[in-house]
C-alpha positions, 0 to 999 in steps of 0.5 A: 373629322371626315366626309363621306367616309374620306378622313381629312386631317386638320392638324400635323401628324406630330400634334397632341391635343386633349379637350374637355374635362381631361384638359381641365383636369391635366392644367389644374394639377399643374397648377395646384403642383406650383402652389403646392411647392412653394405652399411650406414656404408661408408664414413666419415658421415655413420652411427653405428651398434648395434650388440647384441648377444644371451647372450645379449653382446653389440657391437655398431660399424662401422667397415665392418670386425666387422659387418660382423663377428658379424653376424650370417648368414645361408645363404651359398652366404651370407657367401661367401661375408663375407669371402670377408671381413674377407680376405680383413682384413686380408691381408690389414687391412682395406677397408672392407666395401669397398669390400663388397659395390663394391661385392653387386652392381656388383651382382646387376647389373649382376642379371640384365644381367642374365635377359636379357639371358646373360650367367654367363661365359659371364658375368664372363668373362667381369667382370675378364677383367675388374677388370684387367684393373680398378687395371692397371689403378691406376698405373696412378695415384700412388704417390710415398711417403717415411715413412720419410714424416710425414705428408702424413702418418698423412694423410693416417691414418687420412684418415682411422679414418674419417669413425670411431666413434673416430673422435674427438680424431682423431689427437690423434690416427693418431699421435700414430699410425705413432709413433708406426709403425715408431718406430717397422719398420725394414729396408730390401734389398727390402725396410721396413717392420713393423710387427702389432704383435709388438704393444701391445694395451692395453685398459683402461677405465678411463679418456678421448679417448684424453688421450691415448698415445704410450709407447716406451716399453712395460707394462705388467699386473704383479706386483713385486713378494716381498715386499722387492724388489725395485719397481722403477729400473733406468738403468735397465739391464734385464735378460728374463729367460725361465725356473723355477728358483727352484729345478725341480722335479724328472721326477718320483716317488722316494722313500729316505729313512732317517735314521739319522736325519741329513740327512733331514737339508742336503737335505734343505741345499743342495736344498737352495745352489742350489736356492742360485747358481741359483741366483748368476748366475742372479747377475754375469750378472750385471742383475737388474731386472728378467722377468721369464716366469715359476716359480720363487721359494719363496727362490730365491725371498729372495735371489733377493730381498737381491741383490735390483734385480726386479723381475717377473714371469709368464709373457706370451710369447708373452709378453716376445717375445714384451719384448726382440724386446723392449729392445734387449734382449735374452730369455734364456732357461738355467741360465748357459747359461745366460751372459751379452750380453743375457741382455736387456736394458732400462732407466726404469722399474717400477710398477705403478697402471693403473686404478685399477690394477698394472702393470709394465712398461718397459719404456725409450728403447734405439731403441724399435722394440716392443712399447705399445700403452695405449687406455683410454676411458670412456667405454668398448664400446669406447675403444673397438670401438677405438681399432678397428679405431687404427689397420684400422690406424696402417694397412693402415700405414704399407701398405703405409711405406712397398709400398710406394705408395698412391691414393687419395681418396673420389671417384676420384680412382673410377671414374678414373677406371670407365673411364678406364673399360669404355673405354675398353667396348667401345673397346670389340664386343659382350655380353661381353661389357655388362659385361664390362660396367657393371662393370664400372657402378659398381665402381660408387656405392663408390661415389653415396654411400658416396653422399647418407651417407652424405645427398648428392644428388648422382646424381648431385655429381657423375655427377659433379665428371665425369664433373670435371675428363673429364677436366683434374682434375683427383684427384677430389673427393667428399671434406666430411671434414671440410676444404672443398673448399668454407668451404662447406662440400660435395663439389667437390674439390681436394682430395690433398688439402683436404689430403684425400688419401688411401694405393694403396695396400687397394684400389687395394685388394679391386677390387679383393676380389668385383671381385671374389666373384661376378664371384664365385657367378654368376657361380652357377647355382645349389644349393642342400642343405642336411636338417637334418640327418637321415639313409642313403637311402635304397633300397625299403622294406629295414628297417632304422636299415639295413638288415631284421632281420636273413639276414647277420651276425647272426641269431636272438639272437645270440650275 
C-alpha cells in the first residue's frame, strides 16, 4: 500500500501473507492431504498406520480419531480437518474417519468449482443446502430398534469392529461391549441413557485377545493392607469412606510441654481410644470390608484386621465414585455419619493376582451400574489397539440404546442421500446447482473408497450400487463380509441380510462435521501468517530498544 508514492507498511517485515485463489489452493491441499492419510484406513479391508513419535513410541492403528491425533500437523487448514475428527469422537464415538474422507472430497470437488469462477458464498451456500437435505433424507430409511433386541445391538458393534485389527476376537468384544452397556443403562422420562465413565477397561497382557471378559463390578489395582485380614470376603458389606481414619494433625503448630511422665502414656492412650472409636463405628454398621480414599492408620489396620474386616486404602476417586454405582453404596465423608443404609453390597470381594500384580476384585453385584471390562492381549500394541475398537463399540451401542434408531451401512446410506442432493440439484436454477451436484457427487467417495480398500473395482460397484437403488432396493450396499450373497465377498447384496448397520446418530454427525469444515475452509480467501517474534514495528530511525537515548524517561545514566 502506498500514498503518493510514500510506502506505508501495515504488517511486520517477518509476516507471510498469500490471498486469493493461491490460498484457496494451498489450505485445500492441506486438507485434501489429512483425508488422504487416513482414507486406506476405511472399511472392513483398510489397512494399519504405523505412528512413531519423536522419542521413538510406537502406535500401529486404524482408527481415524487416533491417526489424526498421533500427527503432528503445522498446517493451520490441516488442523481444522482434524478438530473434525476430534469433534466427531467426541460427540459420537466413532465415524471419524468417515467425516474426514467425506470433508476432503467435498474440497476436492469445490477446488474444482473455485476454477471454473464460482464464487466460495455460492458454493457454500449449495453445499449447507445440500447437507440439510442428505441428513432429512435418512429419515426414510431409520429402523426403529429397542436395547431389548439383542441381536441388532450384536450387529451394530460387530459392525463398528469389521474395520478394527481385532477382528478375529470380534464376537468376543461385541459380546462384551452389548453386556457392558446393557448393564450400566439407566432408564428416563425420555427413554435410557448409558454413561461410557461407568465401564472401567483395564488392560492386561498376557494370554489371548479372545480371553478377555466383562466383570459385573469393579477391580481395582490395590492389595489388602495387612496380613492378618481376611483375603476372600463372601456377602461383602462395604463400608466407602472419604476421610483419614487416624488421629488428624493440628491445623498448626503447638507446643505440650509434659512435666510428669505419665502424662506421654495418657496421650498414646487417648489417641488409640480414638483410632479404637474410629474402628468400632466401622463394625457397628455391620461393614466387612473398608475402601478408604485417604490414610488408613497402622493402629486402625489391627484393629480391622482383629474384627476379620478387608480393608483398603487410597483408592482413586474416580474409582470410588465406579465403586459405589457398582455396589450401591454411599461415600461418606464423616465416620459418625457412616450407618448401615450408607453400605454397599456384593456377593464377593477378594484379592487375586493379575499377570504380575495384585488386585482387588469386587464381583458378584446385585444390580452393577458401574462394570469392568478385563482386556487380555499378547502386547501392549494389541490390547492398546483393542481398547480403541472396544469404546468404537461401546459408543456406537450406547447411540443406538439411548436413539433407538439405526441405518444400515456398506454405502446403501450414502447412495440414498446421493439421490436425494441429486434431486434437489435437479430442482435449483443457477450456480448453486453446481454446488449441490457436487455434493452429491461427494457422498459417493464412501462406497468408491470401501471398492478401492478392498481390491474392488469402484466404478463397476458404485455403478451396480445406483443400478440396484433406482429398482427399488434401497438397503443394498457393497456385502465386504464373509456371509456374502453367493459366498463372494465384494458383491452388491442387502445390507439387512448381511447385518451390517450403523447408529442414525454417527452417520448424521458425520454429514455435519464433512459439511462445515469445507464451508469453513472454502470461505478463506486471505492467509496472513506472523513468522517469528522480534520488537514490534517502529516508525523509520527509531532503534529496536525504543526511544534514542535521552528522549523520554530519564536522562542517560540516571537510574
Amino acid at each position: 500500500m502506498s500514498l503518493a508514492g510514500q510506502p506505508i507498511l501495515i504488517l511486520r517485515e517477518s509476516t507471510e501473507r498469500s490471498k486469493g485463489r493461491d490460498a484457496q489452493k494451498n489450505n485445500i491441499a492441506a486438507a485434501t492431504a489429512i483425508a488422504e492419510a487416513v482414507r486406506s484406513t476405511l472399511g472392513p479391508r483398510g489397512l494399519d498406520k504405523m505412528l512413531i513419535d519423536s522419542l521413538g513410541d510406537v502406535v500401529i492403528t486404524n482408527d481415524g480419531a487416533t491417526i489424526l491425533e498421533e500427527l503432528d500437523v503445522e498446517h493451520p487448514a490441516a488442523k481444522l480437518v482434524i478438530q473434525v475428527a476430534k469433534s466427531q469422537d467426541k460427540n459420537v464415538g466413532d465415524g471419524t474417519t468417515t467425516a474426514v474422507v467425506i470433508a476432503g472430497e467435498l474440497l476436492k470437488k469445490g477446488d474444482d468449482l473455485l476454477a471454473k469462477k464460482i464464487h466460495g458464498t455460492k458454493i457454500v451456500s449449495g453445499y449447507k443446502k445440500a447437507a440439510s437435505v442428505a441428513i432429512s433424507s435418512l429419515e426414510d430409511i431409520i429402523v426403529s430398534t429397542t436395547p431389548d433386541d439383542r441381536d441388532i445391538l450384536i450387529k451394530i458393534a460387530t459392525t463398528a469392529l469389521n474395520s478394527k485389527s481385532v477382528h478375529m476376537a470380534k464376537g468376543v468384544i461385541a459380546n462384551i461391549s452389548v453386556d457392558a452397556i446393557t448393564k450400566i443403562m439407566e432408564k428416563t422420562s425420555s427413554g435410557y441413557t448409558a454413561d461410557l465413565d461407568n465401564i472401567k477397561i483395564l488392560q492386561k497382557q498376557g494370554k489371548k485377545l479372545s480371553d478377555s471378559y466383562l466383570m459385573e463390578g469393579i477391580a481395582i489395582d490395590k492389595e489388602v493392607l495387612h496380613q492378618s485380614m481376611p483375603r476372600d470376603m463372601k456377602d461383602a458389606k462395604i463400608a466407602l469412606i472419604n476421610t483419614n481414619i487416624e488421629v488428624s494433625k493440628t491445623e498448626f503448630d503447638a507446643e505440650i510441654r509434659i512435666s510428669d511422665p505419665m502424662q506421654v502414656q495418657s496421650f498414646l492412650d487417648n489417641e488409640e481410644r480414638m483410632i479404637r472409636d474410629m474402628v468400632d463405628n466401622i463394625i457397628n454398621t455391620g461393614a466387612n470390608v473398608v475402601i478408604c480414599q485417604k490414610g488408613i492408620d497402622d493402629l486402625a489396620q489391627h484393629f480391622m484386621a482383629k474384627s476379620g474386616i478387608m480393608a483398603v486404602r487410597r483408592v482413586k476417586k474416580s474409582d470410588m465414585e465406579k465403586i459405589s454405582r457398582a455396589t450401591g453404596g454411599k461415600i461418606v465423608t464423616s465416620l459418625e455419619e457412616l450407618t448401615t443404609e450408607d453400605l454397599g453390597s456384593s456377593g464377593k470381594v477378594y484379592e487375586t493376582k493379575l499377570g504380575d500384580e495384585n488386585y482387588i476384585y469386587i464381583e458378584e453385584c446385585p444390580s452393577p451400574r458401574a462394570v469392568t471390562v478385563i482386556l487380555r492381549g499378547a502386547s501392549k500394541y494389541t490390547t492398546d489397539e483393542a481398547e480403541r475398537a472396544l469404546t468404537d463399540a461401546l459408543s456406537v451401542v450406547r447411540n443406538v440404546v439411548e436413539d433407538g434408531e439405526m441405518i444400515y451401512g456398506g454405502g446403501s446410506a450414502e447412495i440414498h442421500m446421493h439421490h436425494a442432493v441429486k434431486k434437489l440439484a435437479d430442482e435449483t436454477p443457477g450456480k448453486e446447482k453446481l454446488a449441490i451436484q457436487a455434493f452429491a457427487d461427494a457422498l459417493l467417495v464412501i462406497p468408491t473408497t470401501l471398492a478401492e480398500n478392498s481390491g474392488l473395482d469402484p466404478l463397476d460397484k458404485v455403478g451396480e450400487l445406483i443400478v440396484a437403488y433406482t429398482k427399488g432396493k434401497k438397503n443394498h450396499g457393497i456385502d465386504l463380509t464373509k456371509h456374502g450373497e453367493g459366498g463372494a465377498i465384494g458383491k452388491v447384496g442387502d445390507m439387512a441380510k448381511a447385518g451390517v448397520v450403523e447408529p442414525l446418530r454417527v452417520k448424521t454427525q458425520a454429514i455435519k462435521s464433512a459439511s462445515e469444515s469445507a464451508e469453513l475452509i472454502l470461505r478463506i480467501d486471505d492467509v496472513i501468517a506472523v513468522k517469528g517474534g522480534g520488537e514490534a514495528a517502529m516508525p523509520p530511525g527509531m532503534p529496536p530498544g525504543g526511544m534514542p537515548p535521552g528522549m523520554g524517561g530519564m536522562p542517560p545514566g540516571m537510574m
